[in-house]
C-alpha positions in Angstrom: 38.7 -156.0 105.6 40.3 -158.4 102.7 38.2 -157.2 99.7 39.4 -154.9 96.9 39.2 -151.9 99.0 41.8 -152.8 101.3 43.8 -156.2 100.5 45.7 -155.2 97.2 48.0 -157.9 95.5 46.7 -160.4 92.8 49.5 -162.8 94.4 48.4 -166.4 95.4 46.2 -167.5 92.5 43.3 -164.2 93.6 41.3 -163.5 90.3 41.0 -160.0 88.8 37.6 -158.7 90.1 35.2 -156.2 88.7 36.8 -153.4 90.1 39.9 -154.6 89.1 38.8 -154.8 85.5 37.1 -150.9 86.0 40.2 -149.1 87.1 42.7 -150.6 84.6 39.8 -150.2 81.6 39.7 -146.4 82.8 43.6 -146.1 83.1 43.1 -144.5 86.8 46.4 -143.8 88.7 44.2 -144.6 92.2 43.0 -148.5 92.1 43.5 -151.5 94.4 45.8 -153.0 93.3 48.0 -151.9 96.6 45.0 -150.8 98.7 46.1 -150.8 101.7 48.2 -153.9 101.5 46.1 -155.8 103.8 46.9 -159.1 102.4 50.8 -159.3 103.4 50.1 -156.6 106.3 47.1 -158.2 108.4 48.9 -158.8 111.2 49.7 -156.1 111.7 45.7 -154.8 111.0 44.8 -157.2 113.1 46.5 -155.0 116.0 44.1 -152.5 114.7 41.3 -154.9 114.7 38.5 -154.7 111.9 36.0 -156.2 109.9 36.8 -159.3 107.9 35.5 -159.6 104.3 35.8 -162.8 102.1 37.3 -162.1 98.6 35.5 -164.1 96.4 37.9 -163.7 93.7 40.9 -164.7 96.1 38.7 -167.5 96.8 37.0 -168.4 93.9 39.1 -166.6 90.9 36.4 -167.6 88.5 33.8 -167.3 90.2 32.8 -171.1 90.7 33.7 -174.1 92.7 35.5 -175.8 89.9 38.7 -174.3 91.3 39.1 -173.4 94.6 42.1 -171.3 95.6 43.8 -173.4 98.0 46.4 -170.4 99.1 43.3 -168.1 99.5 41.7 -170.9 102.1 44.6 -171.4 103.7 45.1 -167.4 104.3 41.4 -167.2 105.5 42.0 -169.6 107.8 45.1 -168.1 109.1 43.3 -164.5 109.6 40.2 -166.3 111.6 42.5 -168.2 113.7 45.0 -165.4 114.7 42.1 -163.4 115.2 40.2 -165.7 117.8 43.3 -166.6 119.7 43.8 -162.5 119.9 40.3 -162.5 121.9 38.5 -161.0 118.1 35.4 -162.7 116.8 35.0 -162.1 113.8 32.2 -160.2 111.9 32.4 -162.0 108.2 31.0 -160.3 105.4 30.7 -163.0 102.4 30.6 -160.2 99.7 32.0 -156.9 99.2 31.6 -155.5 95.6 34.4 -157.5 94.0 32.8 -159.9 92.1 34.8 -162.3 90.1 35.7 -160.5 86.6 35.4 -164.1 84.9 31.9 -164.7 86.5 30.7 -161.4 85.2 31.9 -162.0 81.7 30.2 -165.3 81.4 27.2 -163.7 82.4 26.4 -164.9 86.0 26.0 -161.8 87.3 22.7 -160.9 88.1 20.6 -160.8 84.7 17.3 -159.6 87.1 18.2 -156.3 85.6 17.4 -157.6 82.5 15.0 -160.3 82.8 13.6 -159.8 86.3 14.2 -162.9 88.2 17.7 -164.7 88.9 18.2 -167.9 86.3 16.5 -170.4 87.9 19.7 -172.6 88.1 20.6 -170.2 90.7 17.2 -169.8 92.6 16.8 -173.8 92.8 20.5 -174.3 94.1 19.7 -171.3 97.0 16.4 -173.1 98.3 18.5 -176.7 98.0 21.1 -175.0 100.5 18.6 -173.3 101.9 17.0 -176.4 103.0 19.9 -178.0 103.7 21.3 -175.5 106.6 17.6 -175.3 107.6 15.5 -172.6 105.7 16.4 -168.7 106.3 18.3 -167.3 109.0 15.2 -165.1 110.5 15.0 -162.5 113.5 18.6 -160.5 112.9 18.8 -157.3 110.9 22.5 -155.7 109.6 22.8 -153.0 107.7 25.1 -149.7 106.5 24.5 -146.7 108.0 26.2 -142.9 107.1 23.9 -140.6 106.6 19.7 -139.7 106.8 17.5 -137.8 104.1 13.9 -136.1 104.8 11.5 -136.9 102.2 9.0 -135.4 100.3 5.8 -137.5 99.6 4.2 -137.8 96.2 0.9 -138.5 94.8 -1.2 -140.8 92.5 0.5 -143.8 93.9 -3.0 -145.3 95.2 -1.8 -146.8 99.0 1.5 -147.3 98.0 4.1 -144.5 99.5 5.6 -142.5 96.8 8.6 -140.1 97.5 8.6 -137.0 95.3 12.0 -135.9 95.9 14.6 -136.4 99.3 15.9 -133.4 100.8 19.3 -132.8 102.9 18.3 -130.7 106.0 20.7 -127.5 105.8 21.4 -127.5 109.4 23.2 -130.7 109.1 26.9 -130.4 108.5 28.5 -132.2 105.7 31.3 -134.4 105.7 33.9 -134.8 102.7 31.5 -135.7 99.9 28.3 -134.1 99.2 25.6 -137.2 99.8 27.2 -137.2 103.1 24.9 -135.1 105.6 26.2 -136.1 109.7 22.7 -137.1 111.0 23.3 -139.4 114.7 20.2 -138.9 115.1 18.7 -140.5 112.6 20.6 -143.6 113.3 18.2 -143.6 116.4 15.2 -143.4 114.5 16.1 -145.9 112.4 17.1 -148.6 115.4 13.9 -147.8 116.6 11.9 -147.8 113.4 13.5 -151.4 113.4 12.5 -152.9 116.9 9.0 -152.0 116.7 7.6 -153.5 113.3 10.0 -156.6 113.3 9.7 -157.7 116.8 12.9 -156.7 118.1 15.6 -158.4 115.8 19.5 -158.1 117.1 20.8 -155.8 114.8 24.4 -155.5 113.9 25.5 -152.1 112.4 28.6 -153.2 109.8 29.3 -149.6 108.8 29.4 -146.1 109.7 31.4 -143.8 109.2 33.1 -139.9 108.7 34.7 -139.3 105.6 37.2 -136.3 105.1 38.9 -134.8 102.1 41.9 -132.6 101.2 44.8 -131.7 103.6 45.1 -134.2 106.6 45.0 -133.0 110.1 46.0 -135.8 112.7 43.6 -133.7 115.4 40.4 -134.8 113.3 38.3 -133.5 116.1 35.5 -133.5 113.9 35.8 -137.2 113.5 36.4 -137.3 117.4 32.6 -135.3 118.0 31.3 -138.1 115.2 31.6 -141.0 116.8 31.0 -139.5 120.3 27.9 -138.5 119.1 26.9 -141.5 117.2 28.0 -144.1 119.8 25.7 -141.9 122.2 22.7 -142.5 119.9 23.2 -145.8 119.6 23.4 -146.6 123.5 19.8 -144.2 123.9 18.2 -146.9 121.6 19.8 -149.5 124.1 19.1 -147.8 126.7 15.7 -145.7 126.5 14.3 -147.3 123.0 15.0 -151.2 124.1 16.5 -152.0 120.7 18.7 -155.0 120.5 22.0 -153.5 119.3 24.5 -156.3 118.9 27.1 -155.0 117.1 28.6 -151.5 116.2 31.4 -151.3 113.5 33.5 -147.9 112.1 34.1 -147.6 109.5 37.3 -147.5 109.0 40.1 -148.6 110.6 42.5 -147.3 107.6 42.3 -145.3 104.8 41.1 -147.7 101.9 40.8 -147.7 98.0 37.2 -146.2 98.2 36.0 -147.1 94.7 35.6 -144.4 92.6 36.7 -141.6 94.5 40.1 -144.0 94.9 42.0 -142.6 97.9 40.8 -138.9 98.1 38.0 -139.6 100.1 39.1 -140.4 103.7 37.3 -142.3 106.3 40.1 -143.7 108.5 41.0 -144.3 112.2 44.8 -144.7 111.1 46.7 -143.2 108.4 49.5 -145.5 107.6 51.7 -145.5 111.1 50.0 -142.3 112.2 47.0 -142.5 115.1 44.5 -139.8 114.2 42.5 -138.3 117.4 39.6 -140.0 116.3 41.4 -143.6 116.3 42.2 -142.8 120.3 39.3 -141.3 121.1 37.0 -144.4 119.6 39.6 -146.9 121.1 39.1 -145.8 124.3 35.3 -145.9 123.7 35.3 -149.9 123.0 38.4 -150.9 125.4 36.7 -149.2 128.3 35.0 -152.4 130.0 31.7 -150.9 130.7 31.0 -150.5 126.8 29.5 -153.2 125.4 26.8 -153.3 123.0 24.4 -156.0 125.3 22.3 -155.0 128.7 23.0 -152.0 129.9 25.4 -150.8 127.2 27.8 -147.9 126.9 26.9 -146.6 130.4 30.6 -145.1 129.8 30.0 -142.7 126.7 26.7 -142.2 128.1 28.3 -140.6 131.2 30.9 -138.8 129.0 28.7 -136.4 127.5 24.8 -136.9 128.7 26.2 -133.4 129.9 25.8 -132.1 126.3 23.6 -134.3 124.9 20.9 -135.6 127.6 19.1 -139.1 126.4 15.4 -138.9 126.0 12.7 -140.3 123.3 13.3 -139.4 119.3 12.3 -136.5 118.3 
């Protein structure tokens, strides 16, 4: 992950970015600026292996094509081709919250808010592209997932479903912050909610995660149950449900500069050159052979603990 969150250092000709601009305007002690230090560091993340995300403000530090940032190309490139000759496709996210800070000062940044629409300038060069690389890239799905809500319907919104209010079940536990409810299950529900209306997209799940606050403890066997638990949900929508479960990403392989809660909020695999429990147990999970997310997936977690936690239809 090369974004704000986690690359640090405006070295190289990288523009400040929105977030950049936030934490120095609010004076906060906890910003990127260091992150985790990804930019000088990756190879050694790359050990870790994670998630790649495009800086657009390393890229592009004004947020246009009228200067590219050669040094930010050239780095890019580097990362992709040390990661494919390391046996690691990469999963590229284009944009990760850290807009240019010159693009949102000259007003490029989304006016919908204001007027509704995107300028047109923008709209018309989308569909040019568009048209160009052959019209939209249909029948995939990706999305972040962390947590579930039940919901409580509303009226006097003629066939149109209104929601009165969402509610956090309180047998769910909580993890670190308070919208954070641990809900596996749900993430189930949703895969399958998925496959059925939408004809069975592949669906790539970029995040998910178990954040922790306060004192560290490097046997985060809450963590550990997490992803065994999650992992297991996802291979019963493989498995039982038929979804088409491509990809499965945690989030997150470090501790990271987690926007406005800066670093107290803790979702990480690795805590600088410690190995939490949680980093083993989910390395073992993806190393074993037999768990991949295609066919018959994760016959190996589903083995583990079917014991506890037997595989059978949503509830």
């Amino acid at each position: 992950m090369q974004t704000t969150q986690f690359s640090g250092s405006l070295a190289d000709g990288k523009g400040p970015s929105i977030w950049d601009t936030f934490c120095h305007e609010k004076g906060w002690e906890q910003n990127g600026d260091e992150a985790c230090n990804s930019y000088k560091l990756w190879e050694k993340d790359l050990e870790c292996i994670q998630p790649l995300s495009l800086s657009w403000a390393r890229l592009l530090p004004d947020g246009t094509t009228r200067h590219v940032n050669q040094k930010g190309v050239q780095y890019y490139s580097k990362v992709i081709g040390d990661s494919l000759a390391c046996n690691v496709s990469p999963m590229v996210t284009l944009y990760h919250f850290d807009l240019p800070q010159l693009a949102f000062t000259l007003g490029s940044a989304w006016p919908v808010f204001v007027t509704g629409d995107y300028p047109e300038m923008r709209t018309s060069a989308i569909d040019a592209q568009s048209a160009k690389l052959g019209g939209a890239v249909l029948g995939t799905a990706d999305f972040n997932y962390y947590t579930s809500r039940k919901v409580e319907a509303g009226g006097g919104c003629g066939e149109m479903l209104c929601i009165k209010r969402d509610i956090l079940d309180p047998p769910w536990p909580i993890c670190g912050v308070s919208w954070l409810a641990v809900v596996p299950h749900g993430l189930r529900k949703l895969l399958k909610y998925i496959k059925d209306p939408f004809n069975n997209p592949a669906v790539y799940i970029t995040q998910n995660g178990f954040s922790q606050v306060g004192q560290l403890h490097n046997e985060d066997v809450q963590r550990s149950d997490f992803y065994k638990d999650t992992v297991l949900e996802v291979a019963k929508a493989i498995q039982e449900d038929g979804v088409n479960v491509c990809g499965y990403f945690a989030w997150s392989v470090l501790d990271n500069f987690e926007w406005a809660d800066g670093f107290s909020v803790r979702f990480r695999l690795f805590h600088g050159d410690c190995v939490y429990r949680s980093g083993w147990e989910y390395a073992k999970i993806i190393s074993n052979p037999m768990c991949r997310l295609t066919g018959a997936a994760l016959q190996c977690t589903h083995a583990a603990v079917t014991a506890d936690n037997g595989v059978g239809s949503p509830e």
